[in-house]
C-alpha positions in Angstrom: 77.0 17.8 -41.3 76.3 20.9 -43.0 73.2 22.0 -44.7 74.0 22.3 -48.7 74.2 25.9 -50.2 71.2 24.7 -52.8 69.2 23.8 -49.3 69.7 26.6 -47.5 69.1 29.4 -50.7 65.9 27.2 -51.8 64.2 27.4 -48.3 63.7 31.2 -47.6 62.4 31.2 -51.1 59.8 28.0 -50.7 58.5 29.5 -47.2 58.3 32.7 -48.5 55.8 31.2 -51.7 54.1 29.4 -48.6 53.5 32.5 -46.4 52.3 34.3 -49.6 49.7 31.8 -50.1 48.7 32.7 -47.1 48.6 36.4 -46.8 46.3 35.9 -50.5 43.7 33.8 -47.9 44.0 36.3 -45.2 42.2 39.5 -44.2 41.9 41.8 -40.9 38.5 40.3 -40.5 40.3 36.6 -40.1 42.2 38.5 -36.6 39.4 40.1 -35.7 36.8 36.6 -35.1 39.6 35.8 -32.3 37.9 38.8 -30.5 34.3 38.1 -31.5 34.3 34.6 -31.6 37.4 33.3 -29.1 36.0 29.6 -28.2 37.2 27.6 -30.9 40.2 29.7 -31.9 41.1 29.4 -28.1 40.8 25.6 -28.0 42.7 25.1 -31.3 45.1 27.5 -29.5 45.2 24.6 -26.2 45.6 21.7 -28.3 48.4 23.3 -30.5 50.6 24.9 -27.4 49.6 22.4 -24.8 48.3 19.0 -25.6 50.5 18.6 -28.6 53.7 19.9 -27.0 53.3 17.3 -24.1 52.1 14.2 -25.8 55.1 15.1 -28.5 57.3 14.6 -25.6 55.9 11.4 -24.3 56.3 10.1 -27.7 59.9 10.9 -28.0 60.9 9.4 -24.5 58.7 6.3 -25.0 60.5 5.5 -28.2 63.7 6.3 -27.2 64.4 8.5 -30.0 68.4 9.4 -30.3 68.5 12.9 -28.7 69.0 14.9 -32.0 65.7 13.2 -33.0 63.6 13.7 -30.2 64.5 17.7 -30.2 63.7 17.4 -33.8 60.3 16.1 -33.1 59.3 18.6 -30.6 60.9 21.6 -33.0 57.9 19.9 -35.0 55.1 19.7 -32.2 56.6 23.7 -31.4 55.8 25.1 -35.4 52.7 26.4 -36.2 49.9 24.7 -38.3 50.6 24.6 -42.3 48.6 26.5 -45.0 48.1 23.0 -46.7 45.7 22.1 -43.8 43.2 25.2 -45.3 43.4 23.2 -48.8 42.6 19.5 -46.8 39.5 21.5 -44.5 38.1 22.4 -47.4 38.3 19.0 -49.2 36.8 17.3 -45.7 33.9 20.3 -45.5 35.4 21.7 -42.5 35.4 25.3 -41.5 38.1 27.3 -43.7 37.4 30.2 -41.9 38.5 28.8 -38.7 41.6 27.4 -40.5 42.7 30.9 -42.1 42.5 32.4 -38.4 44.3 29.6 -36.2 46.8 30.1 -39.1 47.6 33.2 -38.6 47.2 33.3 -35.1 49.6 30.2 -34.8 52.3 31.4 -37.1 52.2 35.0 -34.7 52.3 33.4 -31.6 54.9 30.7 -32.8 57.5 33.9 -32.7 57.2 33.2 -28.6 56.7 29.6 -28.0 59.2 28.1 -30.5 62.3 29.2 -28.8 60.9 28.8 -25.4 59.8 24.9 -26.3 63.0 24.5 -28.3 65.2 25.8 -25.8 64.0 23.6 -23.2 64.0 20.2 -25.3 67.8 20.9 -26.2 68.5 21.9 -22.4 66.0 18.2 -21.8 67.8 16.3 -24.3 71.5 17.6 -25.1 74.2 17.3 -23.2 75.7 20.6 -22.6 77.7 22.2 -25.4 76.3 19.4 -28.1 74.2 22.0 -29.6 73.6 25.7 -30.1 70.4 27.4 -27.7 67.8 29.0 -30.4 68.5 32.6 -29.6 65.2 34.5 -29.8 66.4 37.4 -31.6 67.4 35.1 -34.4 63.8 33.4 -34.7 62.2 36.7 -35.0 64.3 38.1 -37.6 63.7 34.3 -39.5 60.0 35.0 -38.8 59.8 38.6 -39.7 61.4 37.5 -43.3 58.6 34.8 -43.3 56.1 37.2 -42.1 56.7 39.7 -44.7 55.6 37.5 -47.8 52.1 37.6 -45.1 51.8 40.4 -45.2 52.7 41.0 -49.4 50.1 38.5 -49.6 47.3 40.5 -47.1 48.0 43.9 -49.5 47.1 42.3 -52.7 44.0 40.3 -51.7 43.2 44.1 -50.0 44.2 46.1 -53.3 42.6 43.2 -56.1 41.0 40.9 -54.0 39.6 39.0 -57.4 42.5 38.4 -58.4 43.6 36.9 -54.7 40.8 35.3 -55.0 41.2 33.4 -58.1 44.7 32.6 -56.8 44.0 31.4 -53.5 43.8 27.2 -54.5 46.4 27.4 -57.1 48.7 29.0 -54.2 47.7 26.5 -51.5 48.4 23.6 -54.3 51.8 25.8 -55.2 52.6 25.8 -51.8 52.6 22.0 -51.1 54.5 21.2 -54.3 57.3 23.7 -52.6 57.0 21.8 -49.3 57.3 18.2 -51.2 60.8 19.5 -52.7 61.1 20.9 -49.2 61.4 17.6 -47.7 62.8 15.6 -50.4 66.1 18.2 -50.1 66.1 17.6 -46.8 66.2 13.8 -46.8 68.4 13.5 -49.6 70.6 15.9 -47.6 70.6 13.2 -45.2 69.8 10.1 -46.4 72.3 7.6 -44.6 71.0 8.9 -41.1 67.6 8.4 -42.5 68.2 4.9 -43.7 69.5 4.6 -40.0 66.9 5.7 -38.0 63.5 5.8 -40.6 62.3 2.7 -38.8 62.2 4.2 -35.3 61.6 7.3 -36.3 59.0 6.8 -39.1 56.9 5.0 -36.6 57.2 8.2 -33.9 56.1 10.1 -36.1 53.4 8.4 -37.5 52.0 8.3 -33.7 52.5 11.9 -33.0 50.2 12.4 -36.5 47.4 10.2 -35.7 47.6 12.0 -32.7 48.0 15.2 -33.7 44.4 14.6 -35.6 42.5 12.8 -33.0 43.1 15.3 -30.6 42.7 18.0 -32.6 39.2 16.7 -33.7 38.1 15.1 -30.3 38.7 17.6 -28.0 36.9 20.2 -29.7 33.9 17.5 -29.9 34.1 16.9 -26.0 33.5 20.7 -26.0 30.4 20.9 -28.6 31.9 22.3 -31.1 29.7 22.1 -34.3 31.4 19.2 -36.9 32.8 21.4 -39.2 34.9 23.2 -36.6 36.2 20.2 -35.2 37.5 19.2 -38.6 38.8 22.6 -39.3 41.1 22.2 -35.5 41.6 18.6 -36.7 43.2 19.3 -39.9 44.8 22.7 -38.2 46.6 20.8 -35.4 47.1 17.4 -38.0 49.1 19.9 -40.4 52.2 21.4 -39.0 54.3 24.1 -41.0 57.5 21.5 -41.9 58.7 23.4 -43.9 59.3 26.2 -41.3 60.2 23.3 -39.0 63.2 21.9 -41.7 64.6 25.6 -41.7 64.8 26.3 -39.0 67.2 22.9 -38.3 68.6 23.2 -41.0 69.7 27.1 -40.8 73.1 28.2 -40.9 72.7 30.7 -38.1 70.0 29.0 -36.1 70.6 25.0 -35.6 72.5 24.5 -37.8 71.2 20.3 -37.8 70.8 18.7 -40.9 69.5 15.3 -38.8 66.9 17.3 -36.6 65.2 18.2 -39.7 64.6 14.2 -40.4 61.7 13.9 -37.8 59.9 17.0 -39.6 60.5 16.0 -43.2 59.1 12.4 -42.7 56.2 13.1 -40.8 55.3 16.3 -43.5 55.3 13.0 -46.1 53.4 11.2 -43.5 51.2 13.9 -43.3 49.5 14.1 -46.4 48.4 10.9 -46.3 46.9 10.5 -42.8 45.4 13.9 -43.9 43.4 12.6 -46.7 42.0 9.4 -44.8 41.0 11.4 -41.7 39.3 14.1 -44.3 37.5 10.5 -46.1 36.6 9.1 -43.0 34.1 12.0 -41.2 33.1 12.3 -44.2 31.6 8.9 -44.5 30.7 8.6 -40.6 29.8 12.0 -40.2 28.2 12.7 -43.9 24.3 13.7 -42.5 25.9 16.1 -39.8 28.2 17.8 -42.3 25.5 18.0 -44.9 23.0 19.7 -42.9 26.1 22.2 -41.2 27.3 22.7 -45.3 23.7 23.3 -46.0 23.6 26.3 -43.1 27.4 26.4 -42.1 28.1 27.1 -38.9 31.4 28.7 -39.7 33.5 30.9 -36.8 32.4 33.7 -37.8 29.2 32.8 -36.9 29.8 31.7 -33.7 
């Protein structure tokens, strides 16, 4: 099934508001802590490329998810964290900072990993000649369009950073209005195959979130990370980009899937949800610690 014309036009546009709420967050400084101030970027960085990738797949073969599925789920654990999770760390006290940089490191490094993780499911999964490899050259031109709207973003906080300022939670509240009509076109698109398989599905998804969270709040813990960083990498590896996820399925020139988007669009719903309760929840078990770290924050750049 083809991807509707409304779809396909709509989604360059809604990831390009996305990446611009972004670049408004962003500065060189936010690049340069991964230098300074590598440990909890780089751990963020092993949960997201490593822990999630693998527990993504364990997920999808214990299920049994219908192969179209399961590459959709891991095109899911492969895309980088979403700007909403900067909007939720905030809300839970995490470490904002830390969110802007694994953000911007993620979508970069995404340009790599996303083809190679892709490529491999739909060799994993497929049968041979059921689907169409993700070329590489075609992901970078899709990110360098996304990218751009980064950068836009980056110039303007640089040239009036007040009024980037003053924009920066309208954007990030912008932004996940454009992801919600992000996913409801995409399931709507669909919406028979989603009837089908929303039980099975639903449920692997909701796993691979809870997952997503605890791990990426836990494992920073085991390595003494203070509690606001933990959060930050919780919410970080919790929040994936769905909408870049759903475009890239659903792209003409890329794969071209309508029903690999499904696994992306219902966990993004999902998402917000868990979100909120995991942001409620160390807030009430961990409310001392965070006060005193809120009270002198021991943000990245710090560290």
């Amino acid at each position: 099934m083809m991807a509707s014309p409304l779809l396909t036009t709509f989604l360059p546009i809604a990831l390009g508001i996305i990446m611009l709420g972004l670049g408004l967050s962003l500065t060189p400084a936010d690049f340069i802590r991964v230098v300074r101030f590598p440990k909890p970027v780089l751990i963020g960085l092993v949960c997201q490329l490593i822990l999630l990738p693998y527990f993504c797949f364990l997920i999808a073969k214990g299920f049994g998810l219908a192969p179209v599925l399961a590459v959709g789920l891991m095109l899911l654990a492969a895309s980088p964290g979403g700007t909403t999770a900067n909007l939720y760390s905030h809300l839970a006290h995490g470490d904002v900072a830390l969110n802007v940089t694994l953000t911007a490191v993620n979508s970069v490094v995404a340009i790599l990993t996303m083809p190679l993780l892709v490529n491999w499911s739909l060799m994993y999964f497929m049968a041979d000649g059921q689907t169409i490899p993700l070329q590489f050259a075609k992901v970078v031109q899709v990110f360098a369009i996304v990218l751009v709207p980064v950068a836009v973003g980056m110039l303007v906080r640089k040239l009036a950073a007040g009024f980037a300022v003053l924009m920066a939670r309208p954007m990030k509240i912008i932004s996940a209005l454009f992801l919600v009509v992000t996913v409801v076109l995409a399931l709507v698109k669909d919406w028979q195959t989603v009837l089908d398989y929303a039980p099975v599905v639903g449920m692997a998804a909701l796993l691979f979130n809870l997952l997503s969270l605890g791990i990426g709040y836990l494992v920073p813990r085991l390595f003494q990370l203070p509690q606001r960083q933990a959060v930050a990498i919780g919410m970080e590896i919790g929040i994936h980009n769905g909408a870049l996820a759903i475009a890239l399925a659903l792209s003409p020139t890329l794969l071209n899937n309508p029903t690999m988007a499904i696994p992306a669009a219902i966990y993004s719903v999902l998402m917000f949800f868990t979100a909120a309760a995991f942001g409620w929840w160390v807030n009430v078990v961990h409310a001392k610690e965070l006060a005193i770290k809120v009270g002198a924050p021991a943000s990245v750049s710090q560290r």
